[in-house]
C-alpha positions in Angstrom: 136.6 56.8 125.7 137.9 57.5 121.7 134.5 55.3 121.1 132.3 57.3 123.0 133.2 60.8 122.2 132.8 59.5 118.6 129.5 58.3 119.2 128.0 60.9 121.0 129.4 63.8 118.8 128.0 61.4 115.6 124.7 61.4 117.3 124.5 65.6 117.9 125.5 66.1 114.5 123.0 63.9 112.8 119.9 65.3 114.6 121.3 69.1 114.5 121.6 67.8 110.7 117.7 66.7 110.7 116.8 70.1 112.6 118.6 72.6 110.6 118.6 70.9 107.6 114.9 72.1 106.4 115.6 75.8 107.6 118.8 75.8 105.6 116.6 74.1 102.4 114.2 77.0 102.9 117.6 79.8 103.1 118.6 78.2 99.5 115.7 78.5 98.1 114.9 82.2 99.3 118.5 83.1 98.4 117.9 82.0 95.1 114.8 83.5 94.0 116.3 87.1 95.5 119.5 86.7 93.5 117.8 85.5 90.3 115.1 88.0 90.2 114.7 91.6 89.4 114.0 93.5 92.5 112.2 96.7 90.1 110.2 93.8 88.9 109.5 93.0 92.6 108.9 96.3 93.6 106.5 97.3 90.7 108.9 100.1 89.3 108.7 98.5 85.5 104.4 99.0 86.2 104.9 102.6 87.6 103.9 105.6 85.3 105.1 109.5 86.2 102.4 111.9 85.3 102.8 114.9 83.5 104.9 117.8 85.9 103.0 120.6 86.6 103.4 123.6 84.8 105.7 126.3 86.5 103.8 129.0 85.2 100.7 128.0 87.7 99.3 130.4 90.0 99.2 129.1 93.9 98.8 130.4 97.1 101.3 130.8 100.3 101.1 127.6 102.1 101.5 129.6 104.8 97.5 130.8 103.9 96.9 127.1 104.1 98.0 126.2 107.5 96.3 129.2 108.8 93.5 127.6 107.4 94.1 124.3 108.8 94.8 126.1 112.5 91.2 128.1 112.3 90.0 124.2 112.8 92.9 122.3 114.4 95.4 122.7 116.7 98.7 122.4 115.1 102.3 122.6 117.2 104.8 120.9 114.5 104.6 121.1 110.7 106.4 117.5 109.6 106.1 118.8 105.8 104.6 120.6 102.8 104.4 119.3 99.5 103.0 120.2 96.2 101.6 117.5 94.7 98.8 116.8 91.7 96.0 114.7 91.9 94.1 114.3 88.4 96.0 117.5 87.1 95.1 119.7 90.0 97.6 121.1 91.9 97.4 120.2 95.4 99.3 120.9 98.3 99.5 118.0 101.0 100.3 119.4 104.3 101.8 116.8 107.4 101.4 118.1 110.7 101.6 117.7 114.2 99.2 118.3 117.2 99.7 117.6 121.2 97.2 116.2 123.1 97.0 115.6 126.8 96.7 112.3 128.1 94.3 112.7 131.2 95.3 109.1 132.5 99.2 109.5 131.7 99.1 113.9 132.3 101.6 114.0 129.3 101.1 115.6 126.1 101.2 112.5 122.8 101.6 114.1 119.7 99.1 113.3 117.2 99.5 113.3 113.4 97.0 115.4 111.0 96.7 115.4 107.3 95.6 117.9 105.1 94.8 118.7 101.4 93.8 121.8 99.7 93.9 123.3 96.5 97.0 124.5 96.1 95.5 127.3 93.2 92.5 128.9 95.7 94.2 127.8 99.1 90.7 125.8 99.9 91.1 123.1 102.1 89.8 119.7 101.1 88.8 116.6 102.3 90.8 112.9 101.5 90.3 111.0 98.2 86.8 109.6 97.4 87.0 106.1 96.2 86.5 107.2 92.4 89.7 109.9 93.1 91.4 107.1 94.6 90.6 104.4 91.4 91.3 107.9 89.2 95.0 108.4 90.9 95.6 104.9 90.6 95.1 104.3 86.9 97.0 107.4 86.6 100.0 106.0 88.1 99.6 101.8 86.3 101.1 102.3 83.2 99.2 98.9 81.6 95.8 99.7 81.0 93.5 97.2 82.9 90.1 97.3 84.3 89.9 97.6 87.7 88.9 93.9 89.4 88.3 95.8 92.8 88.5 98.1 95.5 88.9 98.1 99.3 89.2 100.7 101.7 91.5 99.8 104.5 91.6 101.6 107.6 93.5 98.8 110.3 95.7 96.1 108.8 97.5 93.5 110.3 101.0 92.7 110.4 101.2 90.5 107.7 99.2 92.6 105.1 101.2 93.7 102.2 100.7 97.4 102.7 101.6 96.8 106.4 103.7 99.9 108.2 102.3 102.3 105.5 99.7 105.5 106.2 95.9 104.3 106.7 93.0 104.9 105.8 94.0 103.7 102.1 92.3 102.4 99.0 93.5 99.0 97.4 92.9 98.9 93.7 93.5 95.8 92.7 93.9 95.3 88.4 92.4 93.1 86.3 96.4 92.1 85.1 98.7 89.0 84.6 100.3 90.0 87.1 97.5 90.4 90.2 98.8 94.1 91.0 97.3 95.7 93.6 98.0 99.9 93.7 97.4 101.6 97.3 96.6 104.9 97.3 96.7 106.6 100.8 93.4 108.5 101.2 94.3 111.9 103.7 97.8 112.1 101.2 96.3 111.7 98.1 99.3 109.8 97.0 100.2 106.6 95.5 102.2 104.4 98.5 103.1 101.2 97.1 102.7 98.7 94.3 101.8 95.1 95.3 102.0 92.3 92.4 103.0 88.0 92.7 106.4 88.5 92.5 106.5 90.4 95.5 104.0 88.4 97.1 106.7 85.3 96.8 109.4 87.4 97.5 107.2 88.5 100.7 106.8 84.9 101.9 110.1 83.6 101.2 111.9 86.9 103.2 109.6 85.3 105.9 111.3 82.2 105.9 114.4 83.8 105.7 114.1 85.9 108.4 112.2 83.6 110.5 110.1 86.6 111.7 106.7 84.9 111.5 104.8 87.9 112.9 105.9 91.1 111.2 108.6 89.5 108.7 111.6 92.2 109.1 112.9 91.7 112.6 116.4 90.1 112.0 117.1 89.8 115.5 114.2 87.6 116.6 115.2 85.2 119.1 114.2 82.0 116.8 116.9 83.3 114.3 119.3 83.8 116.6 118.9 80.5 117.7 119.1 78.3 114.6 122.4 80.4 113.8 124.0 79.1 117.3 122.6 76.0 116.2 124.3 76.1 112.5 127.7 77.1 113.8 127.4 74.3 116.7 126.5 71.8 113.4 129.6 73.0 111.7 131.8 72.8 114.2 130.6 68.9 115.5 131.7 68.0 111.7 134.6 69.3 111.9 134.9 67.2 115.6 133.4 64.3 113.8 136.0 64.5 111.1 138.8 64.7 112.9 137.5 61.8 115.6 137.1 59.8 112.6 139.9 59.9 110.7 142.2 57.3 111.0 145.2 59.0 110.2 145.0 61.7 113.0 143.9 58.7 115.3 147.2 57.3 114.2 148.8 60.3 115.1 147.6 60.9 118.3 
């Protein structure tokens, strides 16, 4: 019976061994590269450049004119937020708001997000960045100076795109740099949103790995992880069995 239990707790161990064993190479590796690197490096902070603030003796408008403005046109229920903000030296006030709409099918009201921009100095509403504002914002914001390589507008990503969970339509400016960085400016906000260069693009993959989330990366309680954890501890605990099944002095003993 002693022979048997040896055997067969031998044999689990070995092939929950083989199973785990690459996931758990793959865990190393990832664990390493986050503790050994520089996360600003990762996240682009070293590449980003602040603007000059503007002046506080400017003249604006009342927001309040703005989303007047904004209602003359649209219907607006919630405002989410108003922000001053400056694109190319102009002060500019970017306006999040929100709308309901009736759902004929559902007969409920969804609320819609709306994004606005106008001049924050005359109270004129604009439209969302051209692709020359958007490659003009972006240079602003790199503080290498690079030619740009190229530029896409993005309206519908998927979910393993880098800008992935971040406000569309957007431009990608991607630099002519060492370092591959890519600078997404989000159109209807007229603001910067992320910086993307090769280190984060291995980090990206590897945080895959590690979280085992193969379709959107950042779930941590995806059922395949949840699994190969059961399966670690069950490894763990069948070499400590094997150990102790094994060792001739507690066989002695007992």
């Amino acid at each position: 019976m002693a022979k048997s239990t040896h055997y067969y707790i031998r044999r689990s161990h070995r092939y929950l061994g083989l199973l785990l064993g690459i996931q758990f190479m793959l865990w190393t590796i990832g664990g390493l590269y986050f503790s050994w690197s520089n996360m600003d490096e990762i996240h682009g902070d070293h590449q980003k450049k602040h603007p000059p603030l503007l002046s506080a003796s400017v003249q604006l408008v009342s927001p309040s004119s703005v989303v007047d403005s904004i209602k003359k046109f649209h219907k607006v229920d919630s405002l989410v937020s108003i922000q001053l903000i400056e694109i190319m030296g102009e002060p500019i006030y970017q306006i999040r708001c929100l709308s309901a709409i009736h759902n004929d099918v559902t007969n409920h009201h969804q609320m819609k997000a709306m994004n606005h921009l106008a001049y924050a100095k005359t109270g004129e509403l604009r439209g969302a960045l051209s692709e020359s504002e958007a490659v003009g914002v972006a240079k602003r914001y790199f503080i290498d100076t690079a030619d740009v390589k190229s530029v896409e507008y993005l309206t519908k990503i998927g979910s393993h795109h880098e800008y992935r969970e971040s406000p569309l339509p957007a431009y990608a400016i991607t630099f002519n740099h060492p370092t591959s960085t890519t600078v997404y400016v989000a159109a209807e906000l007229g603001t910067v949103q992320k910086f993307r260069n090769d280190k984060w693009r291995v980090f990206d993959f590897l945080w895959m790995l590690h979280t085992m989330d193969y379709k959107g990366r950042d779930n941590l309680g995806n059922i395949l992880l949840r699994a190969f954890s059961i399966f670690g501890l069950i490894t763990i605990f069948s070499g400590f069995a094997l150990y102790f099944v094994s060792s001739k002095r507690i066989r002695k003993k007992y």
